[in-house]
C-alpha positions as CSV (number, residue, x, y, z in Angstrom):
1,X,42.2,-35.6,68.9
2,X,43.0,-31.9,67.3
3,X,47.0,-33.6,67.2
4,X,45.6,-36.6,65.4
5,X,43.6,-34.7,62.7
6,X,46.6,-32.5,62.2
7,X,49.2,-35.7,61.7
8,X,47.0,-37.3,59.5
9,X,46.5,-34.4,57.4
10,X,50.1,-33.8,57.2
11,X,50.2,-37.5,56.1
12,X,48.0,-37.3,53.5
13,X,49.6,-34.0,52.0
14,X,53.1,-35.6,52.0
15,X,51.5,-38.7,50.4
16,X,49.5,-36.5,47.7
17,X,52.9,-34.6,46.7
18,X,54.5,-37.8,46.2
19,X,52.2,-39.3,44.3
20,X,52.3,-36.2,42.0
21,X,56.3,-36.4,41.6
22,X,56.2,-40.0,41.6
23,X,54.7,-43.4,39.8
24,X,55.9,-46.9,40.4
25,X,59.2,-45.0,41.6
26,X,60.1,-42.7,38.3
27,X,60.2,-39.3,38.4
28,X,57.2,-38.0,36.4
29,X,58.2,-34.5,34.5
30,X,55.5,-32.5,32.7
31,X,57.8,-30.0,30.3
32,X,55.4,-28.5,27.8
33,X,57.0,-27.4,24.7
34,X,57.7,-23.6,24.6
35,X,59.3,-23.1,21.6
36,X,60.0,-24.5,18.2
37,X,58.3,-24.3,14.8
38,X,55.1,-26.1,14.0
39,X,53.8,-27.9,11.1
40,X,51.7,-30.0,9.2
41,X,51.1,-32.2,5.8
42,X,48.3,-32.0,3.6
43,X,48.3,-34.6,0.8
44,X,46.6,-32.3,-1.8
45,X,48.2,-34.4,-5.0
46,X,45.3,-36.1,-6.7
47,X,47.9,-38.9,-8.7
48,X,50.5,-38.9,-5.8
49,X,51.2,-42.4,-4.2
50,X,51.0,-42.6,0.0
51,X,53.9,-40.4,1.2
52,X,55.2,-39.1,4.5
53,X,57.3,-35.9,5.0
54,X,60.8,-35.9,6.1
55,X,62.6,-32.9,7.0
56,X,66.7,-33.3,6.9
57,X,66.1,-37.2,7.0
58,X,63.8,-37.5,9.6
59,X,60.4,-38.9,9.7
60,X,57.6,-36.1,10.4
61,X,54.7,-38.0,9.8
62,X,55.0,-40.8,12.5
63,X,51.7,-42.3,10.7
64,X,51.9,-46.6,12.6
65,X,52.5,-49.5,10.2
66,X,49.9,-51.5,9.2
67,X,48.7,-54.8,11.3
68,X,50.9,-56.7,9.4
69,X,54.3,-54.3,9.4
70,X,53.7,-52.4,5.9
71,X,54.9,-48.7,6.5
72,X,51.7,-46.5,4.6
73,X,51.6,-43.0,4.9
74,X,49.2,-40.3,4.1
75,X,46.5,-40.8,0.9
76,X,44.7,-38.1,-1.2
77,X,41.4,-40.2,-0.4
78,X,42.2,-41.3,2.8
79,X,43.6,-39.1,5.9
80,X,45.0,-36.6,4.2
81,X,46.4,-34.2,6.8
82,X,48.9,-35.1,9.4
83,X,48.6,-34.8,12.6
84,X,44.9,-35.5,11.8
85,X,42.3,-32.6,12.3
86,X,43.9,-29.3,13.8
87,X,47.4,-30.8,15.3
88,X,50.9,-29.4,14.3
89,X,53.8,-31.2,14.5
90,X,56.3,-29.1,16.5
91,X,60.0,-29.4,15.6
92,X,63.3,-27.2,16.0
93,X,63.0,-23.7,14.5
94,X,65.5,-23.6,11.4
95,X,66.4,-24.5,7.6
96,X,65.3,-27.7,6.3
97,X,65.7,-30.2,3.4
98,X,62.2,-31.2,2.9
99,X,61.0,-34.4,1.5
100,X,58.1,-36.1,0.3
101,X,58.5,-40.4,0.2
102,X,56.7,-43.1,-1.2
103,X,57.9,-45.0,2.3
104,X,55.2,-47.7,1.7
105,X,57.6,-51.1,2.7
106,X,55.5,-53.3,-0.1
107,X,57.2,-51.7,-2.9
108,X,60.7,-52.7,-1.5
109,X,61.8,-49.0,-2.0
110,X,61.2,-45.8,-0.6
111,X,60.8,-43.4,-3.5
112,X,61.3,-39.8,-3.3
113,X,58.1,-38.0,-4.8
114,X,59.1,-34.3,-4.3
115,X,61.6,-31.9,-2.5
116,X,61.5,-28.4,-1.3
117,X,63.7,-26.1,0.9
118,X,62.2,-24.8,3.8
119,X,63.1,-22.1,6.9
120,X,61.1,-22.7,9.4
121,X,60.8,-19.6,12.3
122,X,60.3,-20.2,16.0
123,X,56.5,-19.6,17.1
124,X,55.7,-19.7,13.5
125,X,52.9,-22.9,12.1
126,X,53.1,-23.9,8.4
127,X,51.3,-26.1,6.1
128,X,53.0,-27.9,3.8
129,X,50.9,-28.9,0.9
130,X,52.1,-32.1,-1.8
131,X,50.8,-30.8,-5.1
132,X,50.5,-31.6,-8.8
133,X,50.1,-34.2,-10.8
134,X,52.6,-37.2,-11.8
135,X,56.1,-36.3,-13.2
136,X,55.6,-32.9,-11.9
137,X,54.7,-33.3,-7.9
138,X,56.0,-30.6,-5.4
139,X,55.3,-29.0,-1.8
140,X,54.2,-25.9,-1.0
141,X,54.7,-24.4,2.6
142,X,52.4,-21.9,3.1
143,X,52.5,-20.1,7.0
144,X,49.6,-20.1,8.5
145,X,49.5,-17.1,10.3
146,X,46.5,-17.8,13.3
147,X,44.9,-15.0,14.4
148,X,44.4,-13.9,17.7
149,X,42.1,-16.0,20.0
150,X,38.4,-14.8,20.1
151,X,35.6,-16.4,20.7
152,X,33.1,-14.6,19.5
153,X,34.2,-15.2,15.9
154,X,35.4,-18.1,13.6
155,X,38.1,-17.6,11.0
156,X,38.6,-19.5,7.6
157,X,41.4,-18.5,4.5
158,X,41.5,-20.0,1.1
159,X,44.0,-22.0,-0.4
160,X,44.3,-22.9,-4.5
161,X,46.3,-26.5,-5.2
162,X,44.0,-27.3,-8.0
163,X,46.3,-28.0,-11.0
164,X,45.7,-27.0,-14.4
165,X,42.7,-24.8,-13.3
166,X,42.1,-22.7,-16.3
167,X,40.9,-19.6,-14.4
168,X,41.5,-18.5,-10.6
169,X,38.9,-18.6,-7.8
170,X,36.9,-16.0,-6.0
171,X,35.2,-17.1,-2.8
172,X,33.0,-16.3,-0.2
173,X,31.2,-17.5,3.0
174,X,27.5,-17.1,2.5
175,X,25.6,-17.8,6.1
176,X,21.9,-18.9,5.6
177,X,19.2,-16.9,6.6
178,X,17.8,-17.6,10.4
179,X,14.6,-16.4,12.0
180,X,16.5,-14.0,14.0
181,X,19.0,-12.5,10.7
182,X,18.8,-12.6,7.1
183,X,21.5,-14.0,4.5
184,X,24.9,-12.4,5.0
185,X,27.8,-13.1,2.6
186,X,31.1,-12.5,3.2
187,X,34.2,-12.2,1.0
188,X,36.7,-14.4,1.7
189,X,39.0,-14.0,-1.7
190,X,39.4,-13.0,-4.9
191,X,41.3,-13.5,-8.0
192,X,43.1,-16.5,-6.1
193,X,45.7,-17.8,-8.6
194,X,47.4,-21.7,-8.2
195,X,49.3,-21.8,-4.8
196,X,47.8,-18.6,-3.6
197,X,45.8,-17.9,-0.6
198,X,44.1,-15.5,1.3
199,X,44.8,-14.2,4.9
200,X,42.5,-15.9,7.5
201,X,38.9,-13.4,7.7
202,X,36.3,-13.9,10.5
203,X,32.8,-14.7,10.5
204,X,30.2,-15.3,13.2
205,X,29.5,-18.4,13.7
206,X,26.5,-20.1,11.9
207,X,25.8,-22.2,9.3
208,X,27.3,-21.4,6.0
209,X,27.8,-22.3,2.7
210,X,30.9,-21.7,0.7
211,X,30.7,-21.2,-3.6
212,X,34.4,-21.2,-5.1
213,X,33.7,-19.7,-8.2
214,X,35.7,-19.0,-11.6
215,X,37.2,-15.7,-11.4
216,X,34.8,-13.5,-13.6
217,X,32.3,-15.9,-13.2
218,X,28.8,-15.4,-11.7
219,X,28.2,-19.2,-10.9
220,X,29.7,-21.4,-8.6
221,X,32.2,-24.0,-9.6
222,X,31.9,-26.1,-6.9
223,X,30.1,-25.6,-3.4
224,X,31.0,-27.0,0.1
225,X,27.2,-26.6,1.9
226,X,25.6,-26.4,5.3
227,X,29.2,-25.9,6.9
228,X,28.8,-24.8,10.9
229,X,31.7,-22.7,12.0
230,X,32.2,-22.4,15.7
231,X,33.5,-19.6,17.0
232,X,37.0,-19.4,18.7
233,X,38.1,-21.9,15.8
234,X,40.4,-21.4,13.0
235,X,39.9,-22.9,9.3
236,X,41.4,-23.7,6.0
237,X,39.0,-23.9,2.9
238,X,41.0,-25.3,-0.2
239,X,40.3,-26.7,-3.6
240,X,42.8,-29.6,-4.4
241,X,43.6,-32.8,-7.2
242,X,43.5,-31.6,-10.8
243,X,40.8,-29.4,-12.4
244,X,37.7,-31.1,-14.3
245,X,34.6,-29.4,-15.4
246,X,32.4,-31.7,-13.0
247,X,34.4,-31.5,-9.5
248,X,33.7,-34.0,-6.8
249,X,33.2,-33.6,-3.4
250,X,36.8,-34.6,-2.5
251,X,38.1,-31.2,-4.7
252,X,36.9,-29.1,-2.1
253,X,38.4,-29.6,1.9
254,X,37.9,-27.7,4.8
255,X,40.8,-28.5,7.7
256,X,40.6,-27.2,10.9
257,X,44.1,-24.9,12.1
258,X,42.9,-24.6,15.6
């Protein structure tokens, strides 16, 4: 009986290992990528058309056709970051031609809408913002530079792609009062001028507001409200589109970078 047990247990560990190496006879291989730089689009460009980014001629943004084969990419009021929430793209560490195209098939052309140069470092993650208005549309990489995991504390920066702002921004992270603590504000940048931003600042986790406020001004130009950070996480607060007096909603964005 004991020599039984012990066959059959060989049997099943030889069949286990094989069923791990193998599936309908190919070899499965599990490689992880290790190296490479990483990025990601944000369609910040209020008047820009659906784009995707190339860099030296190859398509980033691998966004699927439509249902009936039209090649769309990413809007300003739709998905507006690619890969969506806190994905990067990884891709070979190096210099790059970077482009920006209209690739949407149902215009029968695939129009550039802006270009940028970009070196890209191994290990390092970038966002790579589509700013402006029409005539004068560009990208802005901007490295995101993540902060060491801890989970105790959340993290959040501040980007400015709002065109034709008139002033910069100062902004903070204001967490509401709780039972257990009272308000707490914390200062998340100042003086933040177009296609500037601020190095990534904790905060516990709770439930926050954030004011982005004229520079030298003591009320808030816009608000993004009741906002719950989790700790361990990693986020970018930015204001984006072109400036008006009465901002919308969709001028202020908060992404997730991890």
């Amino acid at each position: 009986m004991k020599n039984i047990a012990t066959k059959t247990l060989a049997m099943l560990t030889a069949g286990f290992l094989f069923a791990s190496c193998e599936k309908d006879g190919v070899i499965e291989n599990y490689n992880p990528t290790t190296s490479g730089a990483n990025i990601k689009m944000i369609h910040a460009a209020q008047e820009a058309p659906m784009a995707n980014m190339y860099l030296n001629n190859e398509k980033v943004t691998a966004l699927a056709p439509t249902s009936t084969g039209i090649i769309t990419g990413l809007s300003y009021a739709g998905t507006a970051v690619f890969p969506a929430s806190y994905g990067y793209a990884t891709v070979p560490a190096g210099n790059y031609n970077m482009q920006v195209i209209d690739t949407t098939s149902a215009k029968g052309a695939a129009d550039v809408v802006s270009t940028a140069t970009a070196g890209l470092a191994d290990g390092a993650f970038y966002s790579a913002f589509l700013i402006g208005k029409a005539g004068a549309f560009e990208t802005l990489v901007v490295e995101d530079k993540l902060p060491a995991p801890n989970n105790a504390m959340a993290y959040i920066r501040f980007v400015n792609v709002m065109v034709d702002a008139p002033a910069n921004f100062d902004v903070k992270a204001v967490r509401k009062a709780t039972l257990d603590a009272p308000e707490a504000v914390t200062v998340i940048g100042e003086n933040i001028a177009y296609k500037g931003n601020t190095a990534y600042v904790a905060i516990e986790p709770g439930t926050y507001d954030f004011p982005i406020y004229a520079t030298g001004s003591a009320t808030p130009y816009t608000t993004m409200t009741g906002v719950a950070p989790t700790g361990g996480r990693v986020y970018t607060l930015y204001t984006r589109g072109i400036h008006t007096l009465t901002p919308a909603a969709t001028n202020r964005v908060l992404v997730r970078d991890r």
